[in-house]
C-alpha positions in Angstrom: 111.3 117.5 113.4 108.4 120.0 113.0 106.4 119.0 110.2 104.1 121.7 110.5 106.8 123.8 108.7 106.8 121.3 105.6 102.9 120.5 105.1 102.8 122.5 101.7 105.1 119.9 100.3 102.4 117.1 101.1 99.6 118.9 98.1 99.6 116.4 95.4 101.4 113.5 98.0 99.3 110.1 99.1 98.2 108.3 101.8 99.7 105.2 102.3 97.9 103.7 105.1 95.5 104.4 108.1 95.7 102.6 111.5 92.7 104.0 113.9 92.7 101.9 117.3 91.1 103.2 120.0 91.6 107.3 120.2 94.9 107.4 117.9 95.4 107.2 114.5 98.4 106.6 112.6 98.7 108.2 109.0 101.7 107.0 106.9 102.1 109.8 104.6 104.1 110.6 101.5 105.2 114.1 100.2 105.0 115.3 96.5 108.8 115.7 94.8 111.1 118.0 97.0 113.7 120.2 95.7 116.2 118.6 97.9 118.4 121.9 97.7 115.4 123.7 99.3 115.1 121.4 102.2 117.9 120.6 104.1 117.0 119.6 107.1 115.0 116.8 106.6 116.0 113.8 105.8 114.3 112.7 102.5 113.7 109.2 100.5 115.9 108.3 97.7 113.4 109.7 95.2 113.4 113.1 96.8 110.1 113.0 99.1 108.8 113.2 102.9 107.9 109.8 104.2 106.8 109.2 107.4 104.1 108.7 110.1 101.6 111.6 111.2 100.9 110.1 115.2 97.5 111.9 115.9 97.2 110.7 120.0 94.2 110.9 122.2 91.6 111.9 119.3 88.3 113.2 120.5 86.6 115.2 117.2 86.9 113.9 113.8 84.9 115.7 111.1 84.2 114.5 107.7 83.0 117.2 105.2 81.4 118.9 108.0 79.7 116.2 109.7 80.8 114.7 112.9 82.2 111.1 111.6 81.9 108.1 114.8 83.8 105.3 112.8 87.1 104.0 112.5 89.7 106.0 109.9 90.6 103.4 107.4 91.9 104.3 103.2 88.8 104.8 101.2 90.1 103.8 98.2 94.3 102.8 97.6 94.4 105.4 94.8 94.2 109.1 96.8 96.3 112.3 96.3 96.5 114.5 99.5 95.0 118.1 98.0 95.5 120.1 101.3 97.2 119.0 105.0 97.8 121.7 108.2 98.8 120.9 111.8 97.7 123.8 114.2 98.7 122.3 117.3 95.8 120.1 118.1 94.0 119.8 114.9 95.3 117.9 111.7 93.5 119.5 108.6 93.3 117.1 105.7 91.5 117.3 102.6 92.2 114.0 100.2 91.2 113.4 97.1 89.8 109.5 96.6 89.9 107.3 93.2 88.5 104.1 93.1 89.1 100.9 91.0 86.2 101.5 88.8 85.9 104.1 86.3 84.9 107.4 87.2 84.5 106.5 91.1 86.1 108.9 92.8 84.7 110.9 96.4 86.6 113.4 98.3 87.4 113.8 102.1 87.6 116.9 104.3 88.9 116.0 107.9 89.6 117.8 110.5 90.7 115.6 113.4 90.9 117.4 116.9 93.6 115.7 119.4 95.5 116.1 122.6 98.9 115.5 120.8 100.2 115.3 117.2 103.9 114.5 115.9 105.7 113.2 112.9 107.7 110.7 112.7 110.0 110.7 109.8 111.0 107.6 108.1 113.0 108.0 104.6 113.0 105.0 103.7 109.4 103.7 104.7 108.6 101.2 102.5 105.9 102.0 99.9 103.2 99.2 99.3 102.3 100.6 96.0 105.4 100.8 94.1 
């Protein structure tokens, strides 16, 4: 499947979990709502949405607001929508938008995250730790 085609469905989706060993990180993502009668060739969940893992192999550039960032990817806060996500071929674009716990804590994340390969893996019925 060639997610690259259905990023715009991600605005206003989350990020369920990060997994950064080594050079690879693994984003399990979830889309916003899908017209199901739009999309037809992808398998959705049972409430209509994109679930799956972004696989971002061999990383060797992550920037974070501009700034060259040198740790481990990890969730900032549980609470995040996912404002803006692109795949060129070897860069994942992803601007997310972080609430925490505590009133009025909130930050914001724009990544760009250069690799030598990037796939999806689509999972429909990926099990969400939130709900």
């Amino acid at each position: 499947m060639d997610i690259t085609r259905y990023t715009s469905y991600f605005h206003d989706g989350e990020i369920l979990a990060i997994t950064h060993i080594n050079n690879n990180i693994e984003m399990v993502l979830k889309s916003a709502e899908v017209d199901a009668t739009i999309v037809n060739d992808v398998a959705l969940s049972m409430d209509n949405r994109i679930k799956g893992k972004l696989h971002i192999i061999g990383v060797n550039l992550i920037m974070n607001n501009g700034v060259k960032f040198n740790e481990k990817m990890k969730l900032l806060f549980r609470d995040n929508d996912l404002l803006h996500l692109k795949i060129n071929e070897n860069i994942v674009f992803c601007e997310i938008g972080w609430r925490g716990t505590n009133l009025g804590e909130i930050d914001f994340s724009d990544l760009e995250i250069h690799a030598t390969s990037i796939w999806w893996e689509n999972i429909p019925d990926l099990y969400d730790p939130f709900n």
